[in-house]
C-alpha positions in Angstrom: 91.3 142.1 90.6 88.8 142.3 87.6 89.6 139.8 84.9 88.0 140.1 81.2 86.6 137.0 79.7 84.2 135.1 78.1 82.3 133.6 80.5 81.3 130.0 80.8 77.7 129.6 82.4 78.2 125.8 82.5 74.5 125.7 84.9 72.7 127.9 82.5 74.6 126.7 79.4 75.7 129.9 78.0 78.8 131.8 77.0 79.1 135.6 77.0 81.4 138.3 78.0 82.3 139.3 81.3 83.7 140.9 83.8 84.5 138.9 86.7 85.6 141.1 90.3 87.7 138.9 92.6 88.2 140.4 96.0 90.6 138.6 98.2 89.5 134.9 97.8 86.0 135.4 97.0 84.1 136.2 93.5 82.4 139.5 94.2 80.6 140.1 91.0 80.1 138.5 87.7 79.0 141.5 84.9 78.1 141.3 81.1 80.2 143.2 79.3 80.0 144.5 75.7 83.7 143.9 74.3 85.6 141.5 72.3 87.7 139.3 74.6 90.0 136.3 74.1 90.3 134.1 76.7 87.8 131.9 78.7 87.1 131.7 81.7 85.7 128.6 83.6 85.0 126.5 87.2 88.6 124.7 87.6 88.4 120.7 87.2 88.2 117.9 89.6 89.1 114.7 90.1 86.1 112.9 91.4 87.9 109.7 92.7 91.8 109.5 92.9 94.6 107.9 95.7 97.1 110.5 95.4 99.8 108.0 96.5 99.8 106.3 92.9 101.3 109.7 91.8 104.2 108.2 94.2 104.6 111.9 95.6 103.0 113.6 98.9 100.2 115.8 97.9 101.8 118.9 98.1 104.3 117.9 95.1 100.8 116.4 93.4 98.7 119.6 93.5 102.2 121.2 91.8 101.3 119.6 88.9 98.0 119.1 89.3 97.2 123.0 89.1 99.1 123.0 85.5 96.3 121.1 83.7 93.6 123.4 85.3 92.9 120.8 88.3 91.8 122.9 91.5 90.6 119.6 93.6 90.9 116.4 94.0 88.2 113.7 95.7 91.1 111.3 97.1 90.4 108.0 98.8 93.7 107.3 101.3 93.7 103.9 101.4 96.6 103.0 100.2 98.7 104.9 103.0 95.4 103.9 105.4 96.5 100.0 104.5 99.8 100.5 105.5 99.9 103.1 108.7 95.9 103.4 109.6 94.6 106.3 110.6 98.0 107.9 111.2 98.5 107.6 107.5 95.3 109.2 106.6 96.3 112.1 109.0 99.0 112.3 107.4 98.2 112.8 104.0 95.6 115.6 105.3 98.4 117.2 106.8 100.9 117.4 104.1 98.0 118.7 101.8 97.1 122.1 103.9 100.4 123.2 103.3 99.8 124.0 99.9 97.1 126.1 98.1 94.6 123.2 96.3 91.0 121.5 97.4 92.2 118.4 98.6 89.0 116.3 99.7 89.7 112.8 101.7 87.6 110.3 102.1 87.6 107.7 104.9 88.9 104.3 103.6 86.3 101.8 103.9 88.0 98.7 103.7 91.5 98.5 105.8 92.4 95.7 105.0 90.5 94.8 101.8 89.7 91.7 102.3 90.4 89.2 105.2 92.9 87.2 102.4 96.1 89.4 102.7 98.0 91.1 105.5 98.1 94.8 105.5 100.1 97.1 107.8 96.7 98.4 109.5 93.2 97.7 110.5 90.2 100.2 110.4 87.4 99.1 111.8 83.8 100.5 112.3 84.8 102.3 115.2 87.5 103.9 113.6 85.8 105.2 110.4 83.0 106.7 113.1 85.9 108.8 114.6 86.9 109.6 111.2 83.6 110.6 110.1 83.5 112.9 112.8 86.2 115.0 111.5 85.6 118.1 109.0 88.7 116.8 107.1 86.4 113.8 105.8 84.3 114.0 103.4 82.8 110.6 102.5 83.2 107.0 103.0 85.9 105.8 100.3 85.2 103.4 97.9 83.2 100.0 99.6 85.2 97.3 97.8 84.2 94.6 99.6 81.1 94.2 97.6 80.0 90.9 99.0 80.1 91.9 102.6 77.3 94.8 101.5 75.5 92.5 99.8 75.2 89.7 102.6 74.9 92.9 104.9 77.6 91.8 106.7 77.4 93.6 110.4 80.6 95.4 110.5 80.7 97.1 107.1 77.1 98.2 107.2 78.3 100.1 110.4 80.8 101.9 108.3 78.0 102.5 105.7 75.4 103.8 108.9 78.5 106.3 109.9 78.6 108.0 106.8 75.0 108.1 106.2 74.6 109.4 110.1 76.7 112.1 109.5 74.9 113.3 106.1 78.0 112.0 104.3 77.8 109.9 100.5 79.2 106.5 100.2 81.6 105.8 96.9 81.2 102.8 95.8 83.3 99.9 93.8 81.5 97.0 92.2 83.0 96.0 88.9 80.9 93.8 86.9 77.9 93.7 89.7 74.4 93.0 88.2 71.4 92.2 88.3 69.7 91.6 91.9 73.3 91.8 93.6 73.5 95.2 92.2 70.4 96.1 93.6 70.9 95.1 97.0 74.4 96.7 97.1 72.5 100.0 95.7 70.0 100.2 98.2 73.0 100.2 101.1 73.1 103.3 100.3 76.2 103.6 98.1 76.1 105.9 95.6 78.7 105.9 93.0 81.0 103.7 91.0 84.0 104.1 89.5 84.9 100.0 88.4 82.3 100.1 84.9 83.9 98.5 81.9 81.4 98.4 79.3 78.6 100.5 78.6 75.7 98.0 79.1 77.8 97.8 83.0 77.5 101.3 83.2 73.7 102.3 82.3 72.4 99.5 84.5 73.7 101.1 87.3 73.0 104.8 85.9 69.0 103.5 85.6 69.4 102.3 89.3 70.4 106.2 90.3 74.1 105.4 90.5 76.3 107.6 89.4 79.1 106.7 87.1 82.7 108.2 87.2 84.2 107.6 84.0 87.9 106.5 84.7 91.2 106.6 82.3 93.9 106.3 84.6 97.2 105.3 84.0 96.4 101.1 84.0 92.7 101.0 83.8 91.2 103.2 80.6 87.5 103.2 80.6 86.9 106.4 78.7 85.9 104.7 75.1 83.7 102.1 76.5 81.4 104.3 78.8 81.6 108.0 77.7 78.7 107.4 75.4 76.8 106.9 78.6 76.8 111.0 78.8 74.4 111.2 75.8 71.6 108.9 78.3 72.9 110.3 81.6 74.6 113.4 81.2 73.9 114.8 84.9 75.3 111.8 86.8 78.4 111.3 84.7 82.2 112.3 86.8 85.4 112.1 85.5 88.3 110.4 87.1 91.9 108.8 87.1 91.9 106.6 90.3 95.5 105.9 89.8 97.8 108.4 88.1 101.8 107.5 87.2 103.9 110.7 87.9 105.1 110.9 84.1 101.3 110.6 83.1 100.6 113.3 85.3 103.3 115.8 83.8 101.4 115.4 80.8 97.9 116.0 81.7 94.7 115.4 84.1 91.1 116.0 83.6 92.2 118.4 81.3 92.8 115.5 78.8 89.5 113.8 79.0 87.4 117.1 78.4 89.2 117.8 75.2 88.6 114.2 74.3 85.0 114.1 74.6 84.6 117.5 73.3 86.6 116.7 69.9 84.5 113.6 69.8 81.5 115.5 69.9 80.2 115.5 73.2 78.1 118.8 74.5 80.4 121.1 76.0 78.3 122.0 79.0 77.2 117.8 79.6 81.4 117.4 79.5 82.1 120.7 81.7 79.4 119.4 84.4 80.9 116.3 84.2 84.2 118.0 85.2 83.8 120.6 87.0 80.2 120.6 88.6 78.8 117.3 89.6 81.6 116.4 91.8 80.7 120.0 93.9 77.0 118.5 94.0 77.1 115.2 95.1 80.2 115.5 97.6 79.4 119.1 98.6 82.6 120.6 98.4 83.4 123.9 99.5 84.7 124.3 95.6 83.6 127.7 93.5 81.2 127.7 90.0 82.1 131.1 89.4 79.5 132.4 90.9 79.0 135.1 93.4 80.0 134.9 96.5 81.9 131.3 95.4 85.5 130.9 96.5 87.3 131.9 93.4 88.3 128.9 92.1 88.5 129.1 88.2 90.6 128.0 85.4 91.4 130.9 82.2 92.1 128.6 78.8 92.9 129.8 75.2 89.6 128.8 73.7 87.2 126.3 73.8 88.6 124.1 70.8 92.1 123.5 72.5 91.5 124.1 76.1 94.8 125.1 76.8 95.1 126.0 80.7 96.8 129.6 81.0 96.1 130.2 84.9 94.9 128.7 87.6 93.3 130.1 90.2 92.4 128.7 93.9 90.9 130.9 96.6 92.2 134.2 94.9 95.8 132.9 94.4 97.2 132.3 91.1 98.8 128.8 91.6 99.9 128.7 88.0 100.7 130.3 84.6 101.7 129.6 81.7 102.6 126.2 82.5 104.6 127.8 85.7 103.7 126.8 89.0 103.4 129.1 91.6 103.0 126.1 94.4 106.5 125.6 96.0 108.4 122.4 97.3 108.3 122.3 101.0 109.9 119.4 102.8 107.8 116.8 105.1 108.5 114.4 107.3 108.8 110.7 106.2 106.6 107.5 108.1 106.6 104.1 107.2 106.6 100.5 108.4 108.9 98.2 106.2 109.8 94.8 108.8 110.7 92.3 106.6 114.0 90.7 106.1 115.8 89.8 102.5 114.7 86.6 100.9 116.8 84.6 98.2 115.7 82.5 95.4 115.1 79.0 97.1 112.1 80.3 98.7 110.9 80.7 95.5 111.1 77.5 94.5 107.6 75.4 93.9 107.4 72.2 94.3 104.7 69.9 91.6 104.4 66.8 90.4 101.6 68.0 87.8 102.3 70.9 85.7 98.9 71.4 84.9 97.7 74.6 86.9 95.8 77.5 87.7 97.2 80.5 86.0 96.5 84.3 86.5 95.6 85.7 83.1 96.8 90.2 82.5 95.0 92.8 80.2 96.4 95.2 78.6 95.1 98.5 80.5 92.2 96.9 82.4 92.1 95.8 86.0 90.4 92.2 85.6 92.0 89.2 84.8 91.2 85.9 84.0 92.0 82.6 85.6 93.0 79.6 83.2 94.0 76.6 83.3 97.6 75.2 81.5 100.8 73.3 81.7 104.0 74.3 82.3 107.5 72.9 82.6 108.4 70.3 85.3 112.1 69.9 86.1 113.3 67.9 89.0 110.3 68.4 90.6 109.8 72.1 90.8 107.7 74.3 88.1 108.9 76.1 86.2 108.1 79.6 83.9 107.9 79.1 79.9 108.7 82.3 77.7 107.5 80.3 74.7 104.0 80.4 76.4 104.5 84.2 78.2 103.9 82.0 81.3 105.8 83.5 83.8 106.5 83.3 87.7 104.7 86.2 90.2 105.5 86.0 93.3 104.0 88.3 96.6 106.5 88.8 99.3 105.0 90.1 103.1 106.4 93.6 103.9 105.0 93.9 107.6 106.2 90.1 109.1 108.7 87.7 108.1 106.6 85.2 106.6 107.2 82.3 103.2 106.4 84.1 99.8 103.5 83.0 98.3 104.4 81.9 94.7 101.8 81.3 91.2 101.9 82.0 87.7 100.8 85.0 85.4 100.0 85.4 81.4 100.4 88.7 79.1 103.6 90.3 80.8 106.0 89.0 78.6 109.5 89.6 80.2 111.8 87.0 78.6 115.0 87.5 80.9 115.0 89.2 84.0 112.0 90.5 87.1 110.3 93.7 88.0 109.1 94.2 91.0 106.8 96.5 93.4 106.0 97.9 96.6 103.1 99.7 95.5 100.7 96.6 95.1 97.2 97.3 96.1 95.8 97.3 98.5 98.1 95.6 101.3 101.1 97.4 99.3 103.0 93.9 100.3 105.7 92.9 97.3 104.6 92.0 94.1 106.7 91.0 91.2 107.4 88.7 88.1 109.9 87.7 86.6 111.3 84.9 84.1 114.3 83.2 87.1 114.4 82.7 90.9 117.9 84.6 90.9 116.2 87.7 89.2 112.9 87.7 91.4 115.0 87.4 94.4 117.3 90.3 93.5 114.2 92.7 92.4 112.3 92.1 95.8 115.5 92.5 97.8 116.3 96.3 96.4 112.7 96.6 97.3 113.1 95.6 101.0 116.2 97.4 101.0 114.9 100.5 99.9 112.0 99.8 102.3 109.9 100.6 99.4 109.6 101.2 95.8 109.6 99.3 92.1 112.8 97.8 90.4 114.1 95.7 88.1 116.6 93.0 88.3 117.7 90.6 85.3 121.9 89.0 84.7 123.0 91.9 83.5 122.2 94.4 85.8 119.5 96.1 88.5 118.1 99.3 89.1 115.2 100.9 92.1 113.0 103.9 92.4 113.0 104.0 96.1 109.5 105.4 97.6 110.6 106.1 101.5 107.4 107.3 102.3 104.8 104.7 103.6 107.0 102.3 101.2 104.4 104.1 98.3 105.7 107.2 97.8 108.9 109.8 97.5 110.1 112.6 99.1 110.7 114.4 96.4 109.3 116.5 93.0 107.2 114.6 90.4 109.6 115.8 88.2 112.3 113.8 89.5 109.7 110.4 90.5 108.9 110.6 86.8 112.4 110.6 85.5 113.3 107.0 88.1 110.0 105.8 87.4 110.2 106.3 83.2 113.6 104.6 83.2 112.1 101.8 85.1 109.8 101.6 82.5 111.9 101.5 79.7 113.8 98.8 81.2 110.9 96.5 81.8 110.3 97.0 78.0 113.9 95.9 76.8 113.4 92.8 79.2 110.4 92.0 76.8 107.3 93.2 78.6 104.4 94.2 76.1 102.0 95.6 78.5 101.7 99.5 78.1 102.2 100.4 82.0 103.9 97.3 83.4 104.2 98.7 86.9 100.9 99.9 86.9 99.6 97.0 85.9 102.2 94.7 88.3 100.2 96.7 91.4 97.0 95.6 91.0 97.8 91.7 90.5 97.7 91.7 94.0 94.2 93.2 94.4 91.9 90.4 95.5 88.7 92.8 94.8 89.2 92.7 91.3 88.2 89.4 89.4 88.9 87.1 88.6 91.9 85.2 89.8 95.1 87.4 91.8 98.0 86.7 94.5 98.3 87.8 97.8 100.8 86.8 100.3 98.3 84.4 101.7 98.1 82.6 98.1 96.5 82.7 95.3 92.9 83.8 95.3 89.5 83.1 93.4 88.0 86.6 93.4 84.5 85.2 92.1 83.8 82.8 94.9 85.9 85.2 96.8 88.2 82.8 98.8 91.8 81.5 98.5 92.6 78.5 96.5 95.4 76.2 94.9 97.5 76.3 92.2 96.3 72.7 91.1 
C-alpha cells in the first residue's frame, strides 16, 4: 500500500510531500515526492492518562470510537475495575482489549484501595503490583494518589514505587495542589508525571522540578484553559489527556478536540502534535509508530491542518476507520462483578442533631476539588434536614461489597430541588454515591442501583429511571452508542430535577474520592482530605 500525502515531520518540524509504502503492518519507506497532494498524513494520537471504565463500556467498544477521532492508543490506569475485582479486574480489562485492533497500554494501579478510609472490593499490595510489574502487559505504575504516604515514605508504597523503577518502568503521578518542599520530596520518589494541575503557577512548579504535565479536559475536570500556556515554557514535557471520558463525550471527540483547540488558539503545530502524538511514545516507551521507517504503521490521514478532520485511521496496517465508519466490530465478553449488598430504605437515612450548624461538602462546576464550609441547616424533630433555598442538600454513600449503615453528610452547588441521583461509578471504591433533596427519593435511586448491581439513576415522586452497568458494577455490556443514549437521558433528567452542574454524574463520582481536597464522603464518613483523616459532621 503506498499512500500520497503531505507529510508531517512532527521531530524535525517540517511538512512536505510524500510517499509513504506500508507493507503489512510496518512503514517500509517514507519518500519526497514532487506533486500536489491534499490530505495529511500524521503519527495517530494518544491518550496519555485515561480509566477506560469512565467511558462505561469494555475496551473493545471504547477503541470503536476511539479510532473515529484519530486515537490509536490509550495510556489507561485500571483502577477503577482493580478497586473492585483486583488483579482479576486488571486481567480482565487486558484481555477484552487484545481482541480488538488499538494500542491499549495498562498500567498497574498503585493504590487499591486509595486510602485506608473507604472499603473497596479489593486489595493490591506491594507484592501484588511486583507480580504485575513483571508482566509485559504492564507498562507503568498507575497514578500514586496517596501522596502523603510518598512523602512520609511510607514502607509499603515506596515498595510499589522500587517495583516499577526495578523493572525500568515510570511512575505516573497525582498530586493536586502539592508544593513547595512536599512537592519536592514526592518528586525525588521517583514519580514522574502529573495529571491533577489546576492553575498554571501549579503546573510550572512542577514542570521546573522535571515533572511532566498532562494537560487534562475530561468530561468533569477541564484543565485545558488554565495550563495550556504552560506549552509556550515547556513545550517537550507537555501530554494531553481526558482521565475520565462520558460515552456521549466520547462520540463527539478525543484528543482530536484539544489539538484543534490549541492550534486555533495559536499554539505551534509541532509543540501541540508532540504533545499528542510523540511524548507519550517517549516517556512510557510504547511500541506506538512516528511514521517513520521501520515504525508500526500507526498514523492518522486528516483533511488539512486548519480543521483536522480525521478521514482514516490506521493501526498496525489495518484501516480501523473511515470516514467516520468503524471498521472495529462488536464482539461479546463475558461479564464479572461483585455487588453484595442488600436494599436499604429511607430511615437509614435519617440523621440525628441537635445543632444544625455543620460541616458541609462544597461542588465546582467541572473541577475535582471541593471545599469544606461550615453552615446551618434545618432541624425538625430532631433529625437534619436538606434546604433548597440554600442548595444544601443530603449525599449519602451506600457500601456495595458488605451490608453495612450508610454514611450520611451534606453537599453545596448540585442544586436538585425535588428528587435524587445516584451512582455506582464513585471513585475509587465505586461504593454508592448519591444526593438528593428527600429520604424516600435517595432510598429509591440507590435501590435501582443495588438492584441493577450497578449503574446511575434517578429517582424523584413522579417517577425513576437506571442505566444499569453489569460489568464490575462500572460498566455495560454493550455499544457506546447505546451507554450514551441511557446515560444522556439520565442526564437530562437530573437537569429537570434542578441540577446546574454541567456533568452531574460525572461530578456525583468523584464526591466520594478522599484524594481529592478538600472535604468528601466515603462509606466510613465524611473525610478531611487536608489533614487526611475522617471527621464529623459537627
Amino acid at each position: 500500500m503506498i499512500i500520497k500525502a503531505n507529510y508531517i515531520d512532527i521531530e524535525n518540524r517540517k511538512t512536505y510531500a510524500a510517499a509513504i509504502t506500508v507493507d503489512g503492518r510496518k512503514i517500509i519507506s517514507v519518500q519526497a515526492i514532487d506533486e500536489i497532494v491534499e490530505d495529511y498524513i500524521l503519527p495517530g494520537f494518544i491518550d496519555a492518562h485515561i480509566h477506560i471504565e469512565s467511558s462505561m463500556v469494555l475496551p473493545s467498544e471504547f477503541a470503536k470510537v476511539a479510532v473515529l477521532h484519530g486515537t490509536v492508543a490509550t495510556v489507561s490506569d485500571p483502577h477503577e475495575i482493580a478497586n473492585v475485582m483486583g488483579i482479576d479486574g486488571v486481567n480482565y480489562m487486558i484481555e477484552n482489549s487484545k481482541t480488538v485492533p488499538f494500542n491499549f497500554f495498562f498500567g498497574a494501579p498503585s493504590c487499591v484501595p486509595a486510602t485506608s478510609f473507604e472499603t473497596a472490593g479489593a486489595t493490591i499490595d506491594a507484592r501484588g503490583i511486583e507480580k504485575l510489574m513483571q508482566s509485559d502487559d504492564i507498562w507503568y505504575l498507575a497514578e500514586v494518589m496517596n501522596y502523603p504516604a510518598v512523602i512520609h515514605r511510607d514502607h509499603e508504597m515506596m515498595q510499589k514505587v522500587s517495583a516499577a523503577h526495578q523493572v525500568n518502568k515510570p511512575v505516573d503521578g497525582h498530586a493536586p495542589g502539592i508544593t513547595g518542599v512536599d512537592l519536592q520530596q514526592y518528586i525525588s520518589a521517583g514519580i514522574s508525571t502529573d495529571h491533577e494541575c489546576f492553575t498554571y503557577n501549579e503546573g510550572l512548579e512542577k514542570l521546573k522540578l522535571g515533572m511532566k504535565i498532562i494537560i487534562r479536559e475530561g468530561s468533569a475536570a477541564k484543565n485545558f484553559d488554565a495550563l495550556i500556556p504552560l506549552m509556550k515554557v515547556f513545550p517537550k514535557q507537555i501530554m494531553f489527556c481526558s482521565d475520565d471520558k462520558h460515552p456521549d463525550d466520547l462520540l463527539i471527540g478525543h484528543i482530536n478536540q484539544l489539538v484543534l483547540r490549541a492550534i486555533n488558539e495559536g499554539y505551534d503545530m509541532f509543540d501541540v502534535l508532540y504533545a499528542a502524538c510523540v511524548l507519550p511514545v517517549k516517556h512510557y516507551k510504547l511500541p506506538v509508530g512516528q511514521l517513520y521507517v521501520n515504525d508500526d504503521a500507526d498514523f492518522i490521514i486528516i483533511n488539512n491542518v486548519k480543521e483536522f478532520k480525521v478521514k482514516q485511521t490506521f493501526i498496525k496496517g489495518i484501516c480501523v476507520a473511515q470516514n467516520q465508519i468503524s471498521n472495529i466490530e462488536t464482539k461479546p465478553f463475558h461479564i464479572i462483578n461483585q455487588f453484595n449488598c442488600k436494599p436499604i430504605t429511607a430511615q437509614q437515612l435519617a440523621c440525628i442533631s441537635s445543632n444544625g450548624k455543620i460541616k458541609i461538602i462544597e461542588a465546582f462546576n467541572r473541577q475535582l476539588i471541593t471545599a469544606c464550609i461550615v453552615d446551618t441547616v434545618p432541624v425538625i424533630n430532631g433529625f437534619l434536614t436538606t434546604d433548597t433555598t440554600k442548595d444544601i442538600l443530603k449525599i449519602v454513600v451506600v457500601n456495595r461489597y458488605v451490608d453495612a449503615a450508610p454514611s450520611v453528610a451534606f453537599i453545596k452547588n448540585f442544586g436538585l430541588k425535588e428528587g435524587a441521583i445516584a451512582s455506582c461509578i464513585a471513585h475509587d471504591s465505586h461504593n454508592i454515591v448519591a444526593v438528593g433533596v428527600d429520604d424516600a427519593s435517595l432510598a429509591t435511586a440507590i435501590n435501582l442501583i443495588i438492584e441493577s448491581k450497578g449503574g446511575i439513576s434517578v429517582a424523584h415522586q413522579h417517577g425513576e429511571d437506571v442505566l444499569a452497568l453489569p460489568v464490575a458494577g462500572i460498566m455495560s455490556n454493550h455499544s457506546v452508542d447505546e451507554v450514551a443514549a441511557g446515560y444522556q437521558s439520565l442526564h437530562y433528567k437530573a437537569k429537570e430535577l434542578g441540577c446546574k452542574l454541567d456533568a452531574p454524574f460525572m461530578s456525583l463520582s468523584f464526591m466520594a474520592l478522599l484524594v481529592i481536597p478538600a472535604l468528601k464522603l466515603s462509606d466510613k464518613g465524611l473525610f478531611d482530605g487536608v489533614n487526611f483523616k475522617l471527621t464529623d459532621l459537627n
